[in-house]
C-alpha positions as CSV (number, residue, x, y, z in Angstrom):
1,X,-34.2,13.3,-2.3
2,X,-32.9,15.3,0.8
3,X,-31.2,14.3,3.4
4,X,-32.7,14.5,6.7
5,X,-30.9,11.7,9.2
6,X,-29.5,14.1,12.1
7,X,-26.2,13.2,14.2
8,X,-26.3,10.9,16.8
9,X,-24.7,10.7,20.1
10,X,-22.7,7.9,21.2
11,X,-25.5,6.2,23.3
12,X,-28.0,6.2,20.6
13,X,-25.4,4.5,18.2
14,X,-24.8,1.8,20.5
15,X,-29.1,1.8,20.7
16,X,-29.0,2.1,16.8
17,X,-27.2,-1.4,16.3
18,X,-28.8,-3.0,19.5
19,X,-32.4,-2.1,17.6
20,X,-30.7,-3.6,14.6
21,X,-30.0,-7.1,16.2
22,X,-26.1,-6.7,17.1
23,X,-24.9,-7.9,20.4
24,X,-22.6,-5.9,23.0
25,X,-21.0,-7.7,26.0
26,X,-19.8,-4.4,27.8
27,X,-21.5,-1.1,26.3
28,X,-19.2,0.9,28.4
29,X,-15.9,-0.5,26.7
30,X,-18.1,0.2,22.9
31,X,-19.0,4.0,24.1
32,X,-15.0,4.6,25.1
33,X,-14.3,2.8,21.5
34,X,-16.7,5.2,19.5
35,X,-15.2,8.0,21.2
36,X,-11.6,7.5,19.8
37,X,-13.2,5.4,16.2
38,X,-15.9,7.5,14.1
39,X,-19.1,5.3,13.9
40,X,-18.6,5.3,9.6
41,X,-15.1,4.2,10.3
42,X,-16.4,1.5,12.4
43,X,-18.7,0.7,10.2
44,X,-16.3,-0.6,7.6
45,X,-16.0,-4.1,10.0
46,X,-19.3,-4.2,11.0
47,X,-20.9,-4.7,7.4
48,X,-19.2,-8.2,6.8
49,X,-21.8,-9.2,9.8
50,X,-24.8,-7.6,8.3
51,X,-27.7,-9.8,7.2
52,X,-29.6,-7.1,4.8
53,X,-27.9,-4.7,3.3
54,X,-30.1,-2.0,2.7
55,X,-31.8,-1.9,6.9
56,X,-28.6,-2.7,8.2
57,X,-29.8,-5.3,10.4
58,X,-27.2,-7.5,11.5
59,X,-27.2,-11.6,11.1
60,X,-28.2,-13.9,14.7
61,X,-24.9,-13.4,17.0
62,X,-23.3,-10.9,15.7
63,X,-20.9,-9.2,18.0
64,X,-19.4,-5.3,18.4
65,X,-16.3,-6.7,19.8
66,X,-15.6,-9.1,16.8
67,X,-15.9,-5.4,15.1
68,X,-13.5,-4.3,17.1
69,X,-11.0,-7.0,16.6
70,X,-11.3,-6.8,12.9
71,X,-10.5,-3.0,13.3
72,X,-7.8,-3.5,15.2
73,X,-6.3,-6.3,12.8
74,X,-6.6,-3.7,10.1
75,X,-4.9,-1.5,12.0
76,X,-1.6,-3.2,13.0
77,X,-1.7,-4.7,9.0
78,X,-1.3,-1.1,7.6
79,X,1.4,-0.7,10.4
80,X,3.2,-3.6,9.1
81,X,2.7,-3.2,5.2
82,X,3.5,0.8,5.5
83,X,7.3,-0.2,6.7
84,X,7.5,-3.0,3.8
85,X,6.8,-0.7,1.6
86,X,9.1,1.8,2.6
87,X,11.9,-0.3,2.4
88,X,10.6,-1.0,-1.4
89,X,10.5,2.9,-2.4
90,X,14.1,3.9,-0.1
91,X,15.4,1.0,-2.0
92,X,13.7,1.8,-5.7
93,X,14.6,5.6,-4.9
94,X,17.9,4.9,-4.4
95,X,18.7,2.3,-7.5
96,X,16.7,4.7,-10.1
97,X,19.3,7.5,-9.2
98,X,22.3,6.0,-8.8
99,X,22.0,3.7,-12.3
100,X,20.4,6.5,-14.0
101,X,22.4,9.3,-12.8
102,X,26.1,7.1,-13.9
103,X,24.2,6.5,-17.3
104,X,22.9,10.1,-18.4
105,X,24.5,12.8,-15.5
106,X,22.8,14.6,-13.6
107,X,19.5,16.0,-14.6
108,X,18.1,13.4,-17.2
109,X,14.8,13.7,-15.0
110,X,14.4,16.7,-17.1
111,X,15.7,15.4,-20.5
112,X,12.4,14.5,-22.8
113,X,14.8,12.4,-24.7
114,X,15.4,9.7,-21.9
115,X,11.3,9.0,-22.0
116,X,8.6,7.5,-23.8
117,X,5.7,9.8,-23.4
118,X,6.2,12.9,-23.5
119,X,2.9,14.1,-22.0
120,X,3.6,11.8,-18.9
121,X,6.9,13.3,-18.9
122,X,5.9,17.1,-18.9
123,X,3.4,16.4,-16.2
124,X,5.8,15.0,-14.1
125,X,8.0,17.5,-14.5
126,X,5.6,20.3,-13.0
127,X,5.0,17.9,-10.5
128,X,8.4,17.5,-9.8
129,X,8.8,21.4,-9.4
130,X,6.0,21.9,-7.1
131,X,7.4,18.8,-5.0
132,X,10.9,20.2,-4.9
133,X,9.4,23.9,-3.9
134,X,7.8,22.1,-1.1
135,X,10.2,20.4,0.2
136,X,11.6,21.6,3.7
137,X,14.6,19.6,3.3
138,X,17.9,21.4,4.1
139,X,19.7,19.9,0.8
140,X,17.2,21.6,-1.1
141,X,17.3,24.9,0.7
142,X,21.0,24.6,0.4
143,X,21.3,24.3,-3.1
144,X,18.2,26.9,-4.3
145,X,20.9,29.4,-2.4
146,X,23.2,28.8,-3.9
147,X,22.6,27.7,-8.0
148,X,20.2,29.0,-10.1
149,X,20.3,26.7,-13.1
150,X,19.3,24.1,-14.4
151,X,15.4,24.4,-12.5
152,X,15.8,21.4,-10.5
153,X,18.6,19.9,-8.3
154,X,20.5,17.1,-10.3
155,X,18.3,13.8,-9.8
156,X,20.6,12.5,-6.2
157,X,18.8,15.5,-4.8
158,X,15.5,16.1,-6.5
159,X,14.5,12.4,-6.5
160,X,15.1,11.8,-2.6
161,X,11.3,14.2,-2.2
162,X,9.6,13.9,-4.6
163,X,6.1,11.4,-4.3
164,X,6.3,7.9,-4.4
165,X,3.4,8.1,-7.3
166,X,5.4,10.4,-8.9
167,X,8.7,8.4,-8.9
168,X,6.6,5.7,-10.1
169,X,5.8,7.4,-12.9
170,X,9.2,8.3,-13.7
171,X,10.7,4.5,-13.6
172,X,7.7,3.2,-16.1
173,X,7.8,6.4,-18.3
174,X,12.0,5.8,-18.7
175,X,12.4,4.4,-22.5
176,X,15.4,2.4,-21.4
177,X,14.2,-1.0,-20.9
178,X,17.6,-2.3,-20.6
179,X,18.4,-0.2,-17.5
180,X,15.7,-0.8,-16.1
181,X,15.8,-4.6,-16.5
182,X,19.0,-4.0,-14.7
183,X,17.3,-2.3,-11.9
184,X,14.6,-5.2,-11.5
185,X,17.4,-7.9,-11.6
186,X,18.6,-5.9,-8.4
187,X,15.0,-6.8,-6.7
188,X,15.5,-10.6,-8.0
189,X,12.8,-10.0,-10.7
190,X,13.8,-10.9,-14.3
191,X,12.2,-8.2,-16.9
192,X,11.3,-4.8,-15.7
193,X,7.3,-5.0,-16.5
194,X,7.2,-6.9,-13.8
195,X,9.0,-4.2,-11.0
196,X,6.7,-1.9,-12.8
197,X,3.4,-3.6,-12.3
198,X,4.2,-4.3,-8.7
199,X,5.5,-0.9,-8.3
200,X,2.0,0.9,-9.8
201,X,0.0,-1.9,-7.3
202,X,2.7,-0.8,-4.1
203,X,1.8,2.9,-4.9
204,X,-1.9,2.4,-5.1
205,X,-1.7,0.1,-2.0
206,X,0.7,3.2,0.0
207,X,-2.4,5.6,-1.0
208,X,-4.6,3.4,0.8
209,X,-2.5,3.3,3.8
210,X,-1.8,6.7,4.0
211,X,-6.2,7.5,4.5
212,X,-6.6,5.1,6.7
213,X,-8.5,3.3,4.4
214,X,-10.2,-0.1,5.2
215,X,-7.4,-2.8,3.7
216,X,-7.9,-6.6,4.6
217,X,-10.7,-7.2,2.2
218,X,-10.7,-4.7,-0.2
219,X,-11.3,-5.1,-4.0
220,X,-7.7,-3.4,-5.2
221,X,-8.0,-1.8,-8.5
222,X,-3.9,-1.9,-9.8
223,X,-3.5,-5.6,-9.8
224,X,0.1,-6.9,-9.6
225,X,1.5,-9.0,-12.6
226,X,2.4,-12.5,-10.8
227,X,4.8,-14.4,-12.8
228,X,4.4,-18.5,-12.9
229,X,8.0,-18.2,-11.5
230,X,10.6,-16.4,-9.9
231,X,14.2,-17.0,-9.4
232,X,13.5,-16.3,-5.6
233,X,11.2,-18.6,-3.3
234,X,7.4,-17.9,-5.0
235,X,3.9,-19.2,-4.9
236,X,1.9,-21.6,-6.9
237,X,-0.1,-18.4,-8.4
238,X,-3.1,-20.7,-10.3
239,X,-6.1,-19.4,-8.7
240,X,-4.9,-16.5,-6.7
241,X,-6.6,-13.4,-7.2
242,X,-4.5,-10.6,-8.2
243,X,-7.4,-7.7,-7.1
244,X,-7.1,-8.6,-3.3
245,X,-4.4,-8.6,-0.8
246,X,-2.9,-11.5,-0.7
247,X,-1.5,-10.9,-4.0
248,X,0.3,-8.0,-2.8
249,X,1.4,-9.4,0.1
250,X,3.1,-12.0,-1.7
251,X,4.6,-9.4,-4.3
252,X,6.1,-7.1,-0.9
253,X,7.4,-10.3,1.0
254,X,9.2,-10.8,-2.1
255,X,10.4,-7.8,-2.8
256,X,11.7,-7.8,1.5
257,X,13.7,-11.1,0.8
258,X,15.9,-9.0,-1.9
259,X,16.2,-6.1,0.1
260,X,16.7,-6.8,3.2
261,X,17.7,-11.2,3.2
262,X,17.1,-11.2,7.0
263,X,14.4,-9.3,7.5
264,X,11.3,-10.4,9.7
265,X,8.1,-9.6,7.1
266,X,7.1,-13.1,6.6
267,X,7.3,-14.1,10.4
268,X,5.5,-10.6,11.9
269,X,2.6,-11.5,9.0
270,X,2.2,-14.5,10.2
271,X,2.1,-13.6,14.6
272,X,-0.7,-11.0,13.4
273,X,-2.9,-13.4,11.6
274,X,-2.2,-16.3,14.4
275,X,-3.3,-13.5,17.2
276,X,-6.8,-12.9,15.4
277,X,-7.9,-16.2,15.1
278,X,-11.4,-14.6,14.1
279,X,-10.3,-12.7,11.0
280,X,-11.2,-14.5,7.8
281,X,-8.1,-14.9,5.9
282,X,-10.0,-15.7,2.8
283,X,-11.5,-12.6,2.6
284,X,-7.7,-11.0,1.8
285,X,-7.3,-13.8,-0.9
286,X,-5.7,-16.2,1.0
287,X,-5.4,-20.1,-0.4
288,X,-5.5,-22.6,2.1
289,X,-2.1,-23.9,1.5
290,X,-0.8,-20.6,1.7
291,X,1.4,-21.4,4.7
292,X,3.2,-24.2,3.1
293,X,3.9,-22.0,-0.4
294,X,7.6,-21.6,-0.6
295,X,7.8,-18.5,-0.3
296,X,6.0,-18.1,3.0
297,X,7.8,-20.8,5.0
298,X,10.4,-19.2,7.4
């Protein structure tokens, strides 16, 4: 079948979802919002309020400015998971190389030997090479001037820009569980599959992030392992669903509390939620008790 719909101009959107039984207080305010928010976007937070699907038409009351809200939710939420996790992957970055690097020298990022698959490990060492020619960074410029050999930078350097998925991909691929037990025990987790399954999740949740994307009630692919117990403040996990966000929520708020002790996570979560009172938690994965869960009291 061919497609035939044509573009629209901003005035006959906003007559598009009149026609299809949505409200709007102040069509002036939705015209300057789909000028600065692409109608498919947009339409992301409108579908929760549709009544049918397939027409589109919306269900009795339904409101563009609850849209909006719900946008802007979104919005601050990636805001405020992007910086959690980029204490998690400065932090990760930073124990890979310097336990690693003590252990085996300096380049046992290109040692076969230190991993388990060696497919995984020769793709990520052509990754690793295209990353570190990319990189503007003046270390790197520094050293390609002046050594030759071995191809890479020792790991101190080469691991500081290379992708977050790809230094994922080096921590599980590592065939020293020991060390890496080490490492999680530094992140208050006690066996490594776990800093890995939470790692994979954070990686697939940064992605995400990184477009954009649509995050409060999104199915999530790369569940997190949750553990029945932790030795830091945890939740009751009986019930929680590890495909939505909640889950990781829980798994970065954790993960903030061993980084940084003090840090403010838990209570700038909680101001966001408390200043859309018109966001369904549930729809994220939240419990109902979630507030009084250990690890979410402040």
């Amino acid at each position: 079948m061919d497609y035939t719909k044509q573009p629209l101009d901003y005035p006959q959107i906003i007559t598009m979802l009149k026609q299809r039984n949505l409200l709007i207080d102040n069509e002036a305010f939705a015209l300057e919002q789909l000028m600065i928010i692409s109608y498919f976007r947009l339409a992301n937070y409108l579908r929760p309020m549709e009544q049918d699907k397939t027409t589109h038409v919306f269900k009795p009351n339904s409101l563009f400015e609850n849209a909006i809200d719900l946008y802007y939710f979104d919005k601050k939420l990636r805001a405020l998971l992007f910086t959690a996790i980029q204490s998690f992957e400065v932090a990760l970055r930073s124990k890979l190389i310097h336990h690693c690097s003590l252990k085996y020298g300096a380049f046992w990022i290109i040692d076969r030997g230190k991993f388990d698959d060696k497919k995984i490990f020769s793709d990520c060492v052509i990754r690793i090479q295209q990353e570190v020619l990319r990189s503007k960074e003046d270390f790197i410029k520094e050293h390609f001037a002046k050594y030759d050999t071995p191809i890479l930078p020792p790991a101190w350097k080469t691991l500081e820009v290379v992708s977050f998925g790809t230094l994922s991909r080096i921590l599980c691929n590592l065939s020293d569980n020991p060390l890496k037990k080490k490492i999680a025990r530094e992140f208050n987790l006690p066996q490594h599959k776990y800093l890995e399954s939470w790692c994979k999740s954070v990686v697939a949740l940064r992605n995400n992030l990184a477009h954009h994307s649509r995050t409060w009630n999104r199915i999530y692919p790369i569940q997190p392992q949750l553990p029945q117990s932790l030795h830091g403040d945890w939740i009751d996990t009986s019930g929680i669903q590890n495909n939505k966000l909640y889950a990781q929520l829980c798994c970065l708020a954790y993960l903030q509390d061993s980084i940084h002790p003090n840090n403010d996570f838990k209570h700038q979560l909680k101001h966001l939620i408390a200043s859309y009172p018109n966001v369904d938690v549930t729809a994220m994965g939240f419990p109902n008790d979630w507030n009084n869960q250990p690890l979410w009291k402040i």
